[in-house]
N, C-alpha and C positions, 0 to 999 in steps of 0.2 A: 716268253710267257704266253699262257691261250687267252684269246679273246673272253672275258667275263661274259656269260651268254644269260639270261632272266627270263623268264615267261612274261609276256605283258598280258594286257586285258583280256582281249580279244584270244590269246592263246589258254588263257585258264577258262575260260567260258566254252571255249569247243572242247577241253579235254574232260569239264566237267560231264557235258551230252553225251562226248564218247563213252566215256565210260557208265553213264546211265543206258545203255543201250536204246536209247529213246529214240524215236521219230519226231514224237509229238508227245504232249504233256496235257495228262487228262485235268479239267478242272470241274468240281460239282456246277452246274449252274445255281447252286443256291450262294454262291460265291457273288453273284450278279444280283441274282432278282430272288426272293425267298417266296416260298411256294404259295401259291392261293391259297388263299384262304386265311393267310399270317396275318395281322395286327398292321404289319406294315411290308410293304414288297420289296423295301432296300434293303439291298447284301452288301454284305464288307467292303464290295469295288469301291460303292459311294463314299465311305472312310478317304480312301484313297486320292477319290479326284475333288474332294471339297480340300481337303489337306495339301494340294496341287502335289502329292507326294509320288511323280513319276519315277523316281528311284528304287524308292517304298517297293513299289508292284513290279519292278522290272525284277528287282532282287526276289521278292515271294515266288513269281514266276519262274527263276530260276533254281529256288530252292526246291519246288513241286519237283521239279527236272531231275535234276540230282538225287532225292529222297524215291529211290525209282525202286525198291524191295523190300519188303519188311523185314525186320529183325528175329530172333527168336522167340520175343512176346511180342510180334506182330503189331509192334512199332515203326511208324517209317518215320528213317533218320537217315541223316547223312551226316561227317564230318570233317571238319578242317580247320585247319589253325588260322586265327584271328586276322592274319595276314592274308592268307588267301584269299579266303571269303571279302576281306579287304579289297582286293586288285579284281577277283571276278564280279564285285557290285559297282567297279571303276570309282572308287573311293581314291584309290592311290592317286588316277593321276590329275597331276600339279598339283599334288599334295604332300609335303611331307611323311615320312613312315608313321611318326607317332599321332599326326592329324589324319590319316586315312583312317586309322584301325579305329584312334575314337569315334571320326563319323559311323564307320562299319559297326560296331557297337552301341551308337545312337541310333541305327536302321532298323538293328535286329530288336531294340527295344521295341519301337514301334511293332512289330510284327506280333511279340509278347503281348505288348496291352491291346492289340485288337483280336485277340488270342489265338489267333494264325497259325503259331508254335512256340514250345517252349526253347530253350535254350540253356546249356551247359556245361562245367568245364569238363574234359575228359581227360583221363590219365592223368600222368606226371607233368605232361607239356601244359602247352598253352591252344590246345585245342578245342572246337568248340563244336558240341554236338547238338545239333536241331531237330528236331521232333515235329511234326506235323500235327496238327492239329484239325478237327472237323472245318471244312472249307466255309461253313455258313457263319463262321466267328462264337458259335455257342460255346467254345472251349472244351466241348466233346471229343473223346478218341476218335481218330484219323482213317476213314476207313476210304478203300480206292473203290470212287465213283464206277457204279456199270451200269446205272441208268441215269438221266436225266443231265448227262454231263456233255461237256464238248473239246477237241482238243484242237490244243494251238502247236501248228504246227514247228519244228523244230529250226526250221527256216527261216523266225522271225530272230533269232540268233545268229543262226549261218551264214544265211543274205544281209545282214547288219540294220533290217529294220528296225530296229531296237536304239539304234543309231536316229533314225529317221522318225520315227514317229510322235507328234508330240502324246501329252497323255491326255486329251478329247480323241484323239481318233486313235491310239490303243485300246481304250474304254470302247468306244464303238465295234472295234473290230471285235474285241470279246462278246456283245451286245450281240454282233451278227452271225457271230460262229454257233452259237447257240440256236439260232434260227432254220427254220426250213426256209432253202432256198427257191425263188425268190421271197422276201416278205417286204411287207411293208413299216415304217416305222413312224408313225405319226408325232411329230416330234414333242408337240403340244403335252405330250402325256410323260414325258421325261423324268420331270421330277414327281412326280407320282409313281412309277414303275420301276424308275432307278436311282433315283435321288441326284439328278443333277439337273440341271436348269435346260430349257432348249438351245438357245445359245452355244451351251458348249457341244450337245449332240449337235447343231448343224456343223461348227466350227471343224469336229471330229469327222463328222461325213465328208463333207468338202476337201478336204485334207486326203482322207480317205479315196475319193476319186480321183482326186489329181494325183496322186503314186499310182492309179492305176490297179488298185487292190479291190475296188469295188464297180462296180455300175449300176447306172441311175435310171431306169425308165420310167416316163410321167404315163399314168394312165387314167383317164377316164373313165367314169364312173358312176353309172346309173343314181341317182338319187331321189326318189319322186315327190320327197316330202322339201325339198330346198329349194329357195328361189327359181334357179335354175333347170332343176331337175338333172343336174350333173354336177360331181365336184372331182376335180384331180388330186391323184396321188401319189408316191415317190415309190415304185419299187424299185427294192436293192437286191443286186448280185455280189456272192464274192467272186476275186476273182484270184489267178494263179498267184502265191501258191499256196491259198486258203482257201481253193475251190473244191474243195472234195467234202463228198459228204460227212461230217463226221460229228454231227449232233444225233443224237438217241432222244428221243420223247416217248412217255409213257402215254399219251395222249394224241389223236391222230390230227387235230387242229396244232398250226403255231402256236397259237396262245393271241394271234394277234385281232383274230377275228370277233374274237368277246372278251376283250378286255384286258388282257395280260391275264 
């Protein structure tokens, strides 16, 4: 009799990429930080990291990946049956069948009320078809970012960071991809910018340095109005293999110079 052979985690999550033909996976920046001039400058991310819901974002991030062409009414959707979607959010393991698919369907709830995407049964089966929804959480049609976005590359699946990182320095790394490289990020301004505390941005950066994904150079810095007359500050690099340029601004400043 032949060996019983299964896909596990890790093999449904690289054949989802493959077949997304993807590199990397575009996300609006207003998924992060909502544009000047809004009422408030936090984007959905913040949902995410007050909720400590690092699952949450790993799955939304994987479902952007997967939803990689629209439809014939210009829908981006992808779909799979309850199970799958189960085992590629690592629901399944050390979890029974019928406790995975429920967590996996308490996940995708979550993604629904922050209106992320919808979700649906498809055909005869037990399939589930997801929908994409505008990335700033307004529950607007889903339209693919070609300005003001950033893309995380497809490596943080492949090379199993996704494994490694907690979610303060996910959240950061998104923070920084967005960024012209070097910037600065003064951390103090955190939750005003992105709605989470400094604490967790340092915890995130820190983290961040030590895998090695980022560098930290202190600079000084004129100041003629402070004690002093100098005060230091942190610039950050990304580094391999989230070093390539791949944020777009419609604006020739970071944003970090006046203010976010």
């Amino acid at each position: 009799m032949a060996e019983e052979v299964t896909a596990d985690w890790r093999k449904t999550i690289e054949s989802l990429i493959e077949k997304s033909h993807r590199t990397a996976v575009p996300i609006a920046k207003s998924f992060i930080q909502a544009p000047r001039g809004s009422a408030s400058r936090i984007g959905p991310l913040a949902s995410f990291v007050s909720a400590r819901d690092l699952r949450g974002l790993k799955a939304y991030l994987l479902i952007v990946t997967a939803a990689s062409h629209p439809d014939p009414n210009n829908r981006w959707t992808t779909t799979l049956s309850l199970q799958a979607w189960a085992r590629a959010f690592g629901c399944l393991e050390n979890a029974s069948l019928n406790s995975g698919k429920a967590a996996a369907t308490r996940l995708l709830g979550r993604l629904v009320k922050r209106q992320l995407i919808t979700k649906q049964r498809s055909g005869r089966g037990r399939d589930i078809k997801i929908t994409l929804l505008a990335q700033d959480g307004s529950g607007a049609v889903y339209e693919r970012p070609n300005r003001d976005f950033l893309k995380l590359s497809c490596d943080f699946w492949l090379k199993k960071y996704d494994e490694r990182l907690t979610l303060p320095a996910l959240s950061m790394l998104l923070v920084l991809l967005g960024e012209k490289q070097p910037c600065t990020l003064p951390t103090e301004h955190m939750h005003e910018w992105y709605g989470w505390s400094p604490d967790t941005a340092e915890k995130g950066l820190h983290e961040l340095i030590g895998a090695k994904l980022i560098s930290r150079e202190r600079l000084v810095k004129e100041t003629p109005l402070s004690p002093t007359g100098r005060t230091t500050v942190n610039s950050y690099s990304l580094l391999k293999p989230f070093d390539k340029p791949v944020a777009k601004k419609t604006d020739e400043s970071s944003g970090m110079k006046d203010g976010k």
